[in-house]
GUMI-252809 format. One record per residue: residue in three letters; y negated, x negated, z of N, C-alpha, C in turn. Coordinates in pm, 1 decimal. Layout:
! GUMI-252809
<aa=ala | n.yy=Y | n.xx=X | n.zz=Z | ca.yy=Y | ca.xx=X | ca.zz=Z | c.yy=Y | c.xx=X | c.zz=Z>;
...
This chain:
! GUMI-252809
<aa=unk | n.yy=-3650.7 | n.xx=-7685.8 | n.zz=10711.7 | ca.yy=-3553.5 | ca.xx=-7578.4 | ca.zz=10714.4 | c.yy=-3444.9 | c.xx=-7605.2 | c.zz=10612.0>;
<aa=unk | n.yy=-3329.6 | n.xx=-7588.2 | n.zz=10626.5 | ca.yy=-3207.4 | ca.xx=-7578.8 | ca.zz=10548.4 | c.yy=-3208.2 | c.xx=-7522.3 | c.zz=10458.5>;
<aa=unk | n.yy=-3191.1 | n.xx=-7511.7 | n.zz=10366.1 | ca.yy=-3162.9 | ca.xx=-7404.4 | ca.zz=10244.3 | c.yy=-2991.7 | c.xx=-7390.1 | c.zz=10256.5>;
<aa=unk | n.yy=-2945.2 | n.xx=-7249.5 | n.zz=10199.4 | ca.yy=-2806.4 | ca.xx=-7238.2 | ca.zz=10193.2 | c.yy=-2781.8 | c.xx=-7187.3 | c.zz=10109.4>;
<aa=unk | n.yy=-2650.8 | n.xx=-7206.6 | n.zz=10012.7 | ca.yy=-2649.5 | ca.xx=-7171.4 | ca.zz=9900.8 | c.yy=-2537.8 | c.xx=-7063.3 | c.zz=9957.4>;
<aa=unk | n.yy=-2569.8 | n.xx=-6914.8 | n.zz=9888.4 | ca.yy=-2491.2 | ca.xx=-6805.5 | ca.zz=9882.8 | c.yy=-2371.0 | c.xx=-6847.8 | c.zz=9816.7>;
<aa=unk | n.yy=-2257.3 | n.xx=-6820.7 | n.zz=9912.6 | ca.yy=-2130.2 | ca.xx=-6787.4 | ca.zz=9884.2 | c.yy=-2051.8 | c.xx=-6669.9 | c.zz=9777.4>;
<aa=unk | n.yy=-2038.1 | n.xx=-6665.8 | n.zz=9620.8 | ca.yy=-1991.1 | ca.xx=-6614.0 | ca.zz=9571.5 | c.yy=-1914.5 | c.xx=-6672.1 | c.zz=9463.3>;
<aa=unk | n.yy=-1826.7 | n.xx=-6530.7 | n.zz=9340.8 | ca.yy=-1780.9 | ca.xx=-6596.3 | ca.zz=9291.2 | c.yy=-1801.6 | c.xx=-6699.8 | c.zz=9178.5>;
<aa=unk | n.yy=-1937.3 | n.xx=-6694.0 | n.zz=9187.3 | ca.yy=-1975.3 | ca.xx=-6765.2 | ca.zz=9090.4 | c.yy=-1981.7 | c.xx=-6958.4 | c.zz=9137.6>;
<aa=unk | n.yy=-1930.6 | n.xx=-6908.8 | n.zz=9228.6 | ca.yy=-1949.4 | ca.xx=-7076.9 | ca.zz=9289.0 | c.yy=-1878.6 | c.xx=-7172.5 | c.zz=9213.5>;
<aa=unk | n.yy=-1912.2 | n.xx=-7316.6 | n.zz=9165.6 | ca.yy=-1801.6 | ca.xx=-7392.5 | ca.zz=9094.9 | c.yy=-1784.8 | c.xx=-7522.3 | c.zz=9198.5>;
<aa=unk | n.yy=-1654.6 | n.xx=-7495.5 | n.zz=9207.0 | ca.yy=-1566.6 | ca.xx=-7577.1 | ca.zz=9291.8 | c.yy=-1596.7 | c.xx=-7721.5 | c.zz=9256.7>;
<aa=unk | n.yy=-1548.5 | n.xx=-7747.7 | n.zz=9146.9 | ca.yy=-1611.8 | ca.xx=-7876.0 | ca.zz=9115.6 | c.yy=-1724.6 | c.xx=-7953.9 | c.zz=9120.1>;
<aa=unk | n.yy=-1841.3 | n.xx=-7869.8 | n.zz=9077.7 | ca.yy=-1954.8 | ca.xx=-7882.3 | ca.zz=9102.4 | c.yy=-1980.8 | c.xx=-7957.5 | c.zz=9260.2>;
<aa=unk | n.yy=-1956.5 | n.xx=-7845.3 | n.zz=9360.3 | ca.yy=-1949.9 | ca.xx=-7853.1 | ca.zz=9492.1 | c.yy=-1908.9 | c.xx=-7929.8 | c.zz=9526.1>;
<aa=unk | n.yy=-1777.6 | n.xx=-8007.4 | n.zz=9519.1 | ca.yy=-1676.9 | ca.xx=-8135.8 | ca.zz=9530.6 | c.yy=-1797.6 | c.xx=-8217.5 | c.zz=9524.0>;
<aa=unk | n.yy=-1862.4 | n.xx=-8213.6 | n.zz=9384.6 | ca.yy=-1939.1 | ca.xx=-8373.3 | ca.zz=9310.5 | c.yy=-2076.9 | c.xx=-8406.9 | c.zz=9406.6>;
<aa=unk | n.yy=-2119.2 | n.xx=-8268.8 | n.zz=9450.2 | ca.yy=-2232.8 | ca.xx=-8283.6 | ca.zz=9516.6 | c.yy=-2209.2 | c.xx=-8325.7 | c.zz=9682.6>;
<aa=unk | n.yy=-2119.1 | n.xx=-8271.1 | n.zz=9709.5 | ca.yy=-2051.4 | ca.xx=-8305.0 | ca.zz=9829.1 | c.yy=-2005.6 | c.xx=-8472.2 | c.zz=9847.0>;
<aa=unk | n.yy=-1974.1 | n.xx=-8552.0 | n.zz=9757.5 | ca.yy=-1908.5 | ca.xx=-8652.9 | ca.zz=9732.4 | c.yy=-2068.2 | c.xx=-8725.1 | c.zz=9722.2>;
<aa=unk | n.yy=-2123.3 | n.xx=-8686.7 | n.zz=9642.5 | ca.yy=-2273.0 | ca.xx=-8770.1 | ca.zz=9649.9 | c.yy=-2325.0 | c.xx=-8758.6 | c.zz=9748.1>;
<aa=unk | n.yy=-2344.4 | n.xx=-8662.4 | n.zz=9862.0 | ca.yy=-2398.5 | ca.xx=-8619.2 | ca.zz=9973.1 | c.yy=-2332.8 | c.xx=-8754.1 | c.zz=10093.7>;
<aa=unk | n.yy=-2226.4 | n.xx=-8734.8 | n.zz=10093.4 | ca.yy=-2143.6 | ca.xx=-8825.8 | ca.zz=10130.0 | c.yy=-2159.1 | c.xx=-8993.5 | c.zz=10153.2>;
<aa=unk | n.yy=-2189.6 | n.xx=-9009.8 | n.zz=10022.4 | ca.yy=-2168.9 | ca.xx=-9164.7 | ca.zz=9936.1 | c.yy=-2353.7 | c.xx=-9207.4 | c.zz=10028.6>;
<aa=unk | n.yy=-2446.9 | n.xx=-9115.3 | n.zz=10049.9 | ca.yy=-2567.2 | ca.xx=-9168.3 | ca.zz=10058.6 | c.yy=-2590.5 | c.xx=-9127.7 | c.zz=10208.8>;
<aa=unk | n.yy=-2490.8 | n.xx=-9066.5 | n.zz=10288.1 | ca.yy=-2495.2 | ca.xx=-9067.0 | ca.zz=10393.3 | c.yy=-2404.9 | c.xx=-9156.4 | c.zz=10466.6>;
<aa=unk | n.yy=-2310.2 | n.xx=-9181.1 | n.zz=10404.4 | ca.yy=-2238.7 | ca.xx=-9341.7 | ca.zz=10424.0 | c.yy=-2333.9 | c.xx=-9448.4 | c.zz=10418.5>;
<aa=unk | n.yy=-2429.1 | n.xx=-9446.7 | n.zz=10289.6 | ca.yy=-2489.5 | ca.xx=-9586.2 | ca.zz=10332.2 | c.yy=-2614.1 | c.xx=-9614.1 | c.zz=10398.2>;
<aa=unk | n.yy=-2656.1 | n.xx=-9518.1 | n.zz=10506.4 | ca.yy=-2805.8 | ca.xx=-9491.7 | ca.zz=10558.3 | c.yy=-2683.2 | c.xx=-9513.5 | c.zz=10693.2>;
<aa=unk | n.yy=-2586.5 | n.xx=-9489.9 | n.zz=10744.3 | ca.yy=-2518.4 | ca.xx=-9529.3 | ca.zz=10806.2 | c.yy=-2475.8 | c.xx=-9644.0 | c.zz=10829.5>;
<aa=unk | n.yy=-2492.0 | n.xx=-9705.4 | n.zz=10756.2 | ca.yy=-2393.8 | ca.xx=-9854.7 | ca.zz=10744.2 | c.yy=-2509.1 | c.xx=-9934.9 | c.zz=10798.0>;
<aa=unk | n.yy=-2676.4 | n.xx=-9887.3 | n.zz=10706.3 | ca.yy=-2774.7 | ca.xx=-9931.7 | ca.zz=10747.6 | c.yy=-2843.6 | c.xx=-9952.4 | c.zz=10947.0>;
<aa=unk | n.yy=-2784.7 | n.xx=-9849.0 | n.zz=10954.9 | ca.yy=-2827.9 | ca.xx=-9773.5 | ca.zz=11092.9 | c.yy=-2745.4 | c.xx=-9885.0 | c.zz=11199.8>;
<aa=unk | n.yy=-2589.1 | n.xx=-9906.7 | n.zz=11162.0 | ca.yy=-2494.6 | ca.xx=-9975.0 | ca.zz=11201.8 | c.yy=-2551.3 | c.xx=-10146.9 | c.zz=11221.3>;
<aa=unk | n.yy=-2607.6 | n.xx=-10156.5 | n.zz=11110.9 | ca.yy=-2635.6 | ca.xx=-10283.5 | ca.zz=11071.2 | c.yy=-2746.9 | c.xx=-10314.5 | c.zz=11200.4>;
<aa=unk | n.yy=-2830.5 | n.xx=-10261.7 | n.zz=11205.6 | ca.yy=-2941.3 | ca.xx=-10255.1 | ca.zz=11313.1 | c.yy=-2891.1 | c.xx=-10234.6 | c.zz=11473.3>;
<aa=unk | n.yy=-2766.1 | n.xx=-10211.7 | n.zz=11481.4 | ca.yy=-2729.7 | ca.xx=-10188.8 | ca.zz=11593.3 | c.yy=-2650.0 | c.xx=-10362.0 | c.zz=11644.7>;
<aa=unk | n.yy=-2649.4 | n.xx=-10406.0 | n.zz=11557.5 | ca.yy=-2556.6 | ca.xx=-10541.9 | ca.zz=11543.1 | c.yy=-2603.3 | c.xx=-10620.2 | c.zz=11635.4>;
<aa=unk | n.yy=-2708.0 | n.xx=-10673.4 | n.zz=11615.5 | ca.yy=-2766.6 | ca.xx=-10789.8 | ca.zz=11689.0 | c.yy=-2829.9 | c.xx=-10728.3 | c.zz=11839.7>;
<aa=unk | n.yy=-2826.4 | n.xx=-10594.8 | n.zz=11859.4 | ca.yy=-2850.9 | ca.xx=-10545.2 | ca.zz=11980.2 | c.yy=-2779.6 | c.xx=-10532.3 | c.zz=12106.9>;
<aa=unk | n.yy=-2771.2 | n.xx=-10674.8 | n.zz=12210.7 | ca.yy=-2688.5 | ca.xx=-10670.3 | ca.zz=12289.2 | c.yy=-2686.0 | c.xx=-10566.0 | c.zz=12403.1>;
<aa=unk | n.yy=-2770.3 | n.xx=-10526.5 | n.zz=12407.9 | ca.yy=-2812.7 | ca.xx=-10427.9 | ca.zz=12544.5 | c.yy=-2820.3 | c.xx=-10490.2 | c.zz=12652.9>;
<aa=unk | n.yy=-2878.1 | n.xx=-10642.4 | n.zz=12662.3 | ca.yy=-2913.3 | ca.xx=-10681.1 | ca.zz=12814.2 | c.yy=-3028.7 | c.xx=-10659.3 | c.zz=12837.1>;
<aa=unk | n.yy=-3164.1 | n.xx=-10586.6 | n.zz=12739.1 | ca.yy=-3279.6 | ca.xx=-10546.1 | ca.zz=12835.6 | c.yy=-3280.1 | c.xx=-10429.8 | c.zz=12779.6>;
<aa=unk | n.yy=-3401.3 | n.xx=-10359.0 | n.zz=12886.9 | ca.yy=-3397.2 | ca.xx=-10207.8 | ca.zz=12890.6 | c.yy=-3469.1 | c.xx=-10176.1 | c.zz=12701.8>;
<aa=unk | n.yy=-3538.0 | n.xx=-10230.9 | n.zz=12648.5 | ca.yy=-3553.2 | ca.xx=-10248.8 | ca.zz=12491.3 | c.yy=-3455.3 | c.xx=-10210.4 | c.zz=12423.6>;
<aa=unk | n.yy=-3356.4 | n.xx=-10326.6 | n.zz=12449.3 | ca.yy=-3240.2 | ca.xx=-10344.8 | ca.zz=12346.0 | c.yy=-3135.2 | c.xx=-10195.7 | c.zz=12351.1>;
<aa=unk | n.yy=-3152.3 | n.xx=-10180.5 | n.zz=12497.7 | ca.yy=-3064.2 | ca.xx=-10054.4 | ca.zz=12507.0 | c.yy=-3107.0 | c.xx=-9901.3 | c.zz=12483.9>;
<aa=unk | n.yy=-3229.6 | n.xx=-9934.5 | n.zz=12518.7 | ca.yy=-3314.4 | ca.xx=-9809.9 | ca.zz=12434.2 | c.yy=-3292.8 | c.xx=-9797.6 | c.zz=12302.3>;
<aa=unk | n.yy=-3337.4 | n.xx=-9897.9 | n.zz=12198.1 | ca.yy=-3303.4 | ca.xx=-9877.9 | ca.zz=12039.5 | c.yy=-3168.3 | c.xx=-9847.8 | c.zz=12041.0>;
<aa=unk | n.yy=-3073.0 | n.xx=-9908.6 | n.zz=12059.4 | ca.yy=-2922.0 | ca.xx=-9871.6 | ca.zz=12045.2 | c.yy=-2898.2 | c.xx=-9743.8 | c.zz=12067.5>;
<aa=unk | n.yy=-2921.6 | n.xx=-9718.3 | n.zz=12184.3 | ca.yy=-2907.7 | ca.xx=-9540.1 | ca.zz=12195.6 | c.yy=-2978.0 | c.xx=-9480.5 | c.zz=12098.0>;
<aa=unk | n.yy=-3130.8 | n.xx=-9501.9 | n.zz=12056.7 | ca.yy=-3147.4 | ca.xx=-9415.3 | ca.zz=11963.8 | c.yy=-3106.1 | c.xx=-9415.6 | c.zz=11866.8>;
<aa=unk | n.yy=-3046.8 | n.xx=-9576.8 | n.zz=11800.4 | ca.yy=-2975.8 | ca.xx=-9539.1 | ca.zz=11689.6 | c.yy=-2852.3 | c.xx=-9497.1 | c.zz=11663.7>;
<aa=unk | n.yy=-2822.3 | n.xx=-9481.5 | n.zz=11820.8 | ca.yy=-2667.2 | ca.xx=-9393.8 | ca.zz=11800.9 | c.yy=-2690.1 | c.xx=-9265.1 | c.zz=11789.6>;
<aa=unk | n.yy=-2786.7 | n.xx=-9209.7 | n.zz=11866.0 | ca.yy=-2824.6 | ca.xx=-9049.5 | ca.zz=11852.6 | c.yy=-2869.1 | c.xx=-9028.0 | c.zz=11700.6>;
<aa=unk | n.yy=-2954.6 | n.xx=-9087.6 | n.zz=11627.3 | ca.yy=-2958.2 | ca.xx=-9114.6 | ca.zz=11496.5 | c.yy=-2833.4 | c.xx=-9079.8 | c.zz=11446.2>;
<aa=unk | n.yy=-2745.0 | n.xx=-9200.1 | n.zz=11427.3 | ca.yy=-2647.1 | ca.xx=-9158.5 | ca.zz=11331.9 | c.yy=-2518.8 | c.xx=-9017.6 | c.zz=11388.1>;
<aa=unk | n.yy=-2552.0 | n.xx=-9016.9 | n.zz=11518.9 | ca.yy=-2513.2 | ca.xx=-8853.6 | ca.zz=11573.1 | c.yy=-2537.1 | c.xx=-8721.9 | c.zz=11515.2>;
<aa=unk | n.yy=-2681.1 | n.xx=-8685.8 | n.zz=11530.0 | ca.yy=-2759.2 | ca.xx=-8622.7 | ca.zz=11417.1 | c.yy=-2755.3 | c.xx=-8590.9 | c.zz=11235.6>;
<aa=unk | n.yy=-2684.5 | n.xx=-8744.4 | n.zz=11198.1 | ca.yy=-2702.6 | ca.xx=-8771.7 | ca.zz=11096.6 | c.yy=-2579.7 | c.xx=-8662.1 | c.zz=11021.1>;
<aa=unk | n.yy=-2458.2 | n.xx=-8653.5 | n.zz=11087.4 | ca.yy=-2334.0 | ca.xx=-8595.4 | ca.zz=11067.7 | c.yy=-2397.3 | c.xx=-8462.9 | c.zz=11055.5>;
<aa=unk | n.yy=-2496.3 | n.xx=-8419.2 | n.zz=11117.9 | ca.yy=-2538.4 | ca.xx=-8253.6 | ca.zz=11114.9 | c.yy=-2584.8 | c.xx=-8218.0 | c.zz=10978.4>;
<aa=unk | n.yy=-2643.6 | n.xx=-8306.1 | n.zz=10885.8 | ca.yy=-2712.4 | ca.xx=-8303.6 | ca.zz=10773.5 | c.yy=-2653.9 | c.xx=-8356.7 | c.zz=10675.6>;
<aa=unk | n.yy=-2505.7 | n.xx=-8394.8 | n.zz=10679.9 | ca.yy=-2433.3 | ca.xx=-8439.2 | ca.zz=10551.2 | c.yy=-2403.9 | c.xx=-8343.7 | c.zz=10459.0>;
<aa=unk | n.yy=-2409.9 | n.xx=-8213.8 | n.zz=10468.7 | ca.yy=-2418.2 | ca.xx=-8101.9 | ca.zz=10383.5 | c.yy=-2554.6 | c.xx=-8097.5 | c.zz=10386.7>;
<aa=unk | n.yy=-2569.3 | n.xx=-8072.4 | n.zz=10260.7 | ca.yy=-2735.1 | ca.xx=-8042.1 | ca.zz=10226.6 | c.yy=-2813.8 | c.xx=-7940.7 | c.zz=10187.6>;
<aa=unk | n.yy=-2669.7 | n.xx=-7864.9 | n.zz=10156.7 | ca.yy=-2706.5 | ca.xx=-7733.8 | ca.zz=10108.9 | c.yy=-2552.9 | c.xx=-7632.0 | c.zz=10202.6>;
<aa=unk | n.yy=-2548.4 | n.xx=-7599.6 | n.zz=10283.4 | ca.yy=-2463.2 | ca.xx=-7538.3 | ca.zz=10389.1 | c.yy=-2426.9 | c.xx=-7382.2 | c.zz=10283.9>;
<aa=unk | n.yy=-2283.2 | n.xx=-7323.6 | n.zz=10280.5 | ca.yy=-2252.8 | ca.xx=-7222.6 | ca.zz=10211.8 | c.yy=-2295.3 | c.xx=-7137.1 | c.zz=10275.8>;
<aa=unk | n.yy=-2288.2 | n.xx=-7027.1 | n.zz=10235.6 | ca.yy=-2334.3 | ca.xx=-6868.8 | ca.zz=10351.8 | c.yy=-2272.9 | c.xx=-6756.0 | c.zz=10229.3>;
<aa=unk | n.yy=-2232.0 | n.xx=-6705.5 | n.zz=10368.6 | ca.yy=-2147.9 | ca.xx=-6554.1 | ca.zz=10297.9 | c.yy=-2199.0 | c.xx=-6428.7 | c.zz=10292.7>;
<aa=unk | n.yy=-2328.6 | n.xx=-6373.8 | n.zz=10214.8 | ca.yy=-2376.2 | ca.xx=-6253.1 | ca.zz=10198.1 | c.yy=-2254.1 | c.xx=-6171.9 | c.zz=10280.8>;
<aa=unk | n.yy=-2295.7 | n.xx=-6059.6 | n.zz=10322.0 | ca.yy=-2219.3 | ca.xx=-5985.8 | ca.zz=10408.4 | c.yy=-2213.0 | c.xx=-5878.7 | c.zz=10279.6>;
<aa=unk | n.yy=-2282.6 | n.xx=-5880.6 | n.zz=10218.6 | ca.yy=-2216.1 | ca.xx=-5764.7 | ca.zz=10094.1 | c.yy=-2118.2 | c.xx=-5820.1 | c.zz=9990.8>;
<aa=unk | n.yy=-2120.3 | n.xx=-5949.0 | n.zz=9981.6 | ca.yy=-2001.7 | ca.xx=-6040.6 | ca.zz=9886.3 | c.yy=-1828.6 | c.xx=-5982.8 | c.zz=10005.8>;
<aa=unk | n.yy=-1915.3 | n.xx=-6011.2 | n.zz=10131.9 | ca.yy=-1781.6 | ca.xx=-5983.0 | ca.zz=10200.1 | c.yy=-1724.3 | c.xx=-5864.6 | c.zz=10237.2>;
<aa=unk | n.yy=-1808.5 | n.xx=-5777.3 | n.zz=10285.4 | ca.yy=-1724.2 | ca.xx=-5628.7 | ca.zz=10249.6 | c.yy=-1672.7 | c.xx=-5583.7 | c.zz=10109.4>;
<aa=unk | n.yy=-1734.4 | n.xx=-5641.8 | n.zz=9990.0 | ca.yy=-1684.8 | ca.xx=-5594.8 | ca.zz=9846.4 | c.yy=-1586.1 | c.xx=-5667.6 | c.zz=9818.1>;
<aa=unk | n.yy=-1561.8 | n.xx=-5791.2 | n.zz=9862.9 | ca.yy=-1393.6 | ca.xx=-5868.3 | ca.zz=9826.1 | c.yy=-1360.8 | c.xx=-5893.9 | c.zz=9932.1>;
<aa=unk | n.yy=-1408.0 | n.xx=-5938.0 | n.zz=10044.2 | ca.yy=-1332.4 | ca.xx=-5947.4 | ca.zz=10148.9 | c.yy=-1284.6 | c.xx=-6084.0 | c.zz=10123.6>;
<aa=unk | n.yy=-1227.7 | n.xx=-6162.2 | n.zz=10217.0 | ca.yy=-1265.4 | ca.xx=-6316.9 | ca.zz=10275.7 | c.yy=-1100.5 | c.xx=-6324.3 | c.zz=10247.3>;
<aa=unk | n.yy=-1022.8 | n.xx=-6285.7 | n.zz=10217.3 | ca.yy=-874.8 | ca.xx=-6321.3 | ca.zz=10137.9 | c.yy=-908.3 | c.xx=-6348.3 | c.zz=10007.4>;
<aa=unk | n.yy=-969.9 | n.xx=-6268.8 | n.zz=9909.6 | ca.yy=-1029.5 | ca.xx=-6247.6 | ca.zz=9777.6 | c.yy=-1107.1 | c.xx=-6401.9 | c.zz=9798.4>;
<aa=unk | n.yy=-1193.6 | n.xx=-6395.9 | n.zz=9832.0 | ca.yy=-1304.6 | ca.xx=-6514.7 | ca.zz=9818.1 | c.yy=-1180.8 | c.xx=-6611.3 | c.zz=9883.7>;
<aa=unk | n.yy=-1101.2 | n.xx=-6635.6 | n.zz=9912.8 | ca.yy=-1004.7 | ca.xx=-6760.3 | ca.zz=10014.0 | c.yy=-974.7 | c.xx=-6828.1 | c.zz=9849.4>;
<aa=unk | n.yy=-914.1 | n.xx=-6676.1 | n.zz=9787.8 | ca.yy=-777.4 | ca.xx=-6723.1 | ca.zz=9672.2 | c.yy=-865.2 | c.xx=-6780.6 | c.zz=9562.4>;
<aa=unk | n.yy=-991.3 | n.xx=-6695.0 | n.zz=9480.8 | ca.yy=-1067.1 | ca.xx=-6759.8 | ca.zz=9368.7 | c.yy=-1102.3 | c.xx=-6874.0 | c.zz=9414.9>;
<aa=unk | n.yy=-1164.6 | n.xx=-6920.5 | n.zz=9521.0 | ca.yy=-1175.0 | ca.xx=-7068.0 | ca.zz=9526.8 | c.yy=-1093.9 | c.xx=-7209.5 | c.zz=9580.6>;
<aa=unk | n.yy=-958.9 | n.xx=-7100.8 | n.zz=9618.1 | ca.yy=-799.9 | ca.xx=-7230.8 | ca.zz=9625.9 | c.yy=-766.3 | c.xx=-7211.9 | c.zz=9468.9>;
<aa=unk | n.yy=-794.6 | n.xx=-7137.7 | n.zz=9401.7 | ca.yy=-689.8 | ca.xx=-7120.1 | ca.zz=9214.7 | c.yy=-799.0 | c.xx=-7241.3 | c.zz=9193.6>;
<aa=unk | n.yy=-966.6 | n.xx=-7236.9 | n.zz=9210.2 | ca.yy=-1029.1 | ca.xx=-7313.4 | ca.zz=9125.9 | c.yy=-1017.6 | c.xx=-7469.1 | c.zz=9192.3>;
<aa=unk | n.yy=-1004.6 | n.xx=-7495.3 | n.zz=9335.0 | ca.yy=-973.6 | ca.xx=-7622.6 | ca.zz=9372.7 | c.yy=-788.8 | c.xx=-7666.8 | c.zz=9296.0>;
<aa=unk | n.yy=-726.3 | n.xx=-7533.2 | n.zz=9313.0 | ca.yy=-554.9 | ca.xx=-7625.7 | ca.zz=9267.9 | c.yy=-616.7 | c.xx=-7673.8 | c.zz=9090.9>;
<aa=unk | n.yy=-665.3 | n.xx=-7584.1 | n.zz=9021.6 | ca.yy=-716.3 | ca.xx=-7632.8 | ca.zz=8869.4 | c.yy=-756.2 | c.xx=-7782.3 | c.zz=8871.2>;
<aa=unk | n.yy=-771.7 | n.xx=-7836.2 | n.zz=9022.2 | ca.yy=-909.5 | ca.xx=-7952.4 | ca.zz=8940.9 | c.yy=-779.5 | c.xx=-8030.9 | c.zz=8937.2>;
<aa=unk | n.yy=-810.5 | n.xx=-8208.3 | n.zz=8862.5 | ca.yy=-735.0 | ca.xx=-8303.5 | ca.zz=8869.2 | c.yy=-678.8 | c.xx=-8327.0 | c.zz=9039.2>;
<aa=unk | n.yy=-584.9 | n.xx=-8367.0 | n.zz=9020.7 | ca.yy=-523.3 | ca.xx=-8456.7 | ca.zz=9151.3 | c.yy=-611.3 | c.xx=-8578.9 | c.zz=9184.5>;
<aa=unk | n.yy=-665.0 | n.xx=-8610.0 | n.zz=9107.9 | ca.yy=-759.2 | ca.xx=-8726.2 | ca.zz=9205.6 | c.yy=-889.6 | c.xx=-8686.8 | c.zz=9268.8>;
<aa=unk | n.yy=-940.6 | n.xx=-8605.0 | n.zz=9156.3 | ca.yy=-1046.5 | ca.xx=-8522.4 | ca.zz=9230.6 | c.yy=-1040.1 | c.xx=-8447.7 | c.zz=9352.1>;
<aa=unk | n.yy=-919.7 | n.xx=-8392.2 | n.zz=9359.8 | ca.yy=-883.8 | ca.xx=-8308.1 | ca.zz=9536.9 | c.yy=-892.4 | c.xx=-8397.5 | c.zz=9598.8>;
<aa=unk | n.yy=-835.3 | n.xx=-8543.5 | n.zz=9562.7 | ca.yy=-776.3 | ca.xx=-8581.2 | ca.zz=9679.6 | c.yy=-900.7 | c.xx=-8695.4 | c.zz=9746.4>;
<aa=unk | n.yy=-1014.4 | n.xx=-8719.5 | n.zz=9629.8 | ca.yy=-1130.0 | ca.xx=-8780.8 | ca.zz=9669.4 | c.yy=-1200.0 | c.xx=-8759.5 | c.zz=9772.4>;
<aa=unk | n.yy=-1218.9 | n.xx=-8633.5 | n.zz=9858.6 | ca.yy=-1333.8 | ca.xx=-8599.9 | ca.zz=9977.9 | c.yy=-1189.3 | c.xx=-8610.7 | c.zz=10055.6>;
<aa=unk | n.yy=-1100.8 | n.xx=-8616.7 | n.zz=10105.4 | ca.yy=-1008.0 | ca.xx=-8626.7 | ca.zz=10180.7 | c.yy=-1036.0 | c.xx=-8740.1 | c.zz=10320.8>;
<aa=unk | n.yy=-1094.0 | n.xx=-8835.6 | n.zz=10303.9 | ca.yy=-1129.9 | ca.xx=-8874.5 | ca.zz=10399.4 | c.yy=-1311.2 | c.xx=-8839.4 | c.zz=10451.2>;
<aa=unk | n.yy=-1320.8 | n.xx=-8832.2 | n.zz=10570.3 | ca.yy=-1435.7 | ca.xx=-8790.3 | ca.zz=10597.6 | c.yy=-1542.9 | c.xx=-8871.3 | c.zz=10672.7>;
<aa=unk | n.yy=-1644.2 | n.xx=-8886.6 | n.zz=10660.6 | ca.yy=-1702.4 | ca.xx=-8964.1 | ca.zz=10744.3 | c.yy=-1686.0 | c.xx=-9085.2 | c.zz=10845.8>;
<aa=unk | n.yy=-1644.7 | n.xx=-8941.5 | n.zz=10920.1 | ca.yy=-1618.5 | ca.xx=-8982.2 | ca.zz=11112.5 | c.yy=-1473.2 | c.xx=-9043.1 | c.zz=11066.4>;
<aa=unk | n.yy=-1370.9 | n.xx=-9038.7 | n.zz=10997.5 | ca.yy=-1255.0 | ca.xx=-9107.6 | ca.zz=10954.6 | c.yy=-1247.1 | c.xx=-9263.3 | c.zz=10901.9>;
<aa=unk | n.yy=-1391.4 | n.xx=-9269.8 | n.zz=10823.2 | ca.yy=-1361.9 | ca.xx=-9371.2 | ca.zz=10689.3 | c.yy=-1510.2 | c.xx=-9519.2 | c.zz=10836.1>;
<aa=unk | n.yy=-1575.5 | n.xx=-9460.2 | n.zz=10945.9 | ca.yy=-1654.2 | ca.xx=-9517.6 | ca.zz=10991.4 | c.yy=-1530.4 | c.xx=-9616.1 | c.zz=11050.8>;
């Protein structure tokens, strides 16, 4: 089962970025792995084309679980500030961080494959 971390203001942006970025970095390379195994698999017998598919459904799947901890918005965080409120405290705390740090998760996965 998923765990999800409640959405409030106590959330730190940065934090989130770093864990997100590590989440990332180790789902990139269980990927690359997955890729690697797909290499030498030509698909001329029904074998070869079996593994390939599964390791494409594999790394299909894999995109579902690159967050590891998924946000969630108490419904009482959101009637008490309301989802403009929660928009702005966590764009003030992303514009705060460095410029390289924003601009680090900018490419994504399915982009950088």
């Amino acid at each position: 089962m998923i765990t999800t971390t409640p959405l409030d203001p106590s959330l730190d942006v940065s934090r989130r970025l770093a864990n997100l970025q590590t989440w990332q970095a180790e789902w990139q390379h269980i990927d690359r792995q997955l890729e690697e195994q797909l290499i030498p698999l030509s698909g001329n017998n029904l074998l070869e084309l079996q593994q390939s598919v599964h390791i494409s459904n594999v790394r299909r799947r894999m995109e579902m679980t690159l967050v590891k901890q998924p946000l969630s918005i108490p419904e009482s965080v959101l009637k008490h500030l309301g989802v403009r409120v929660i928009r702005d405290q966590f764009a003030q705390q992303f514009a705060g961080l460095p410029r390289e740090e924003r601009l680090r998760l900018r490419s994504t996965p399915s982009s950088s494959s």
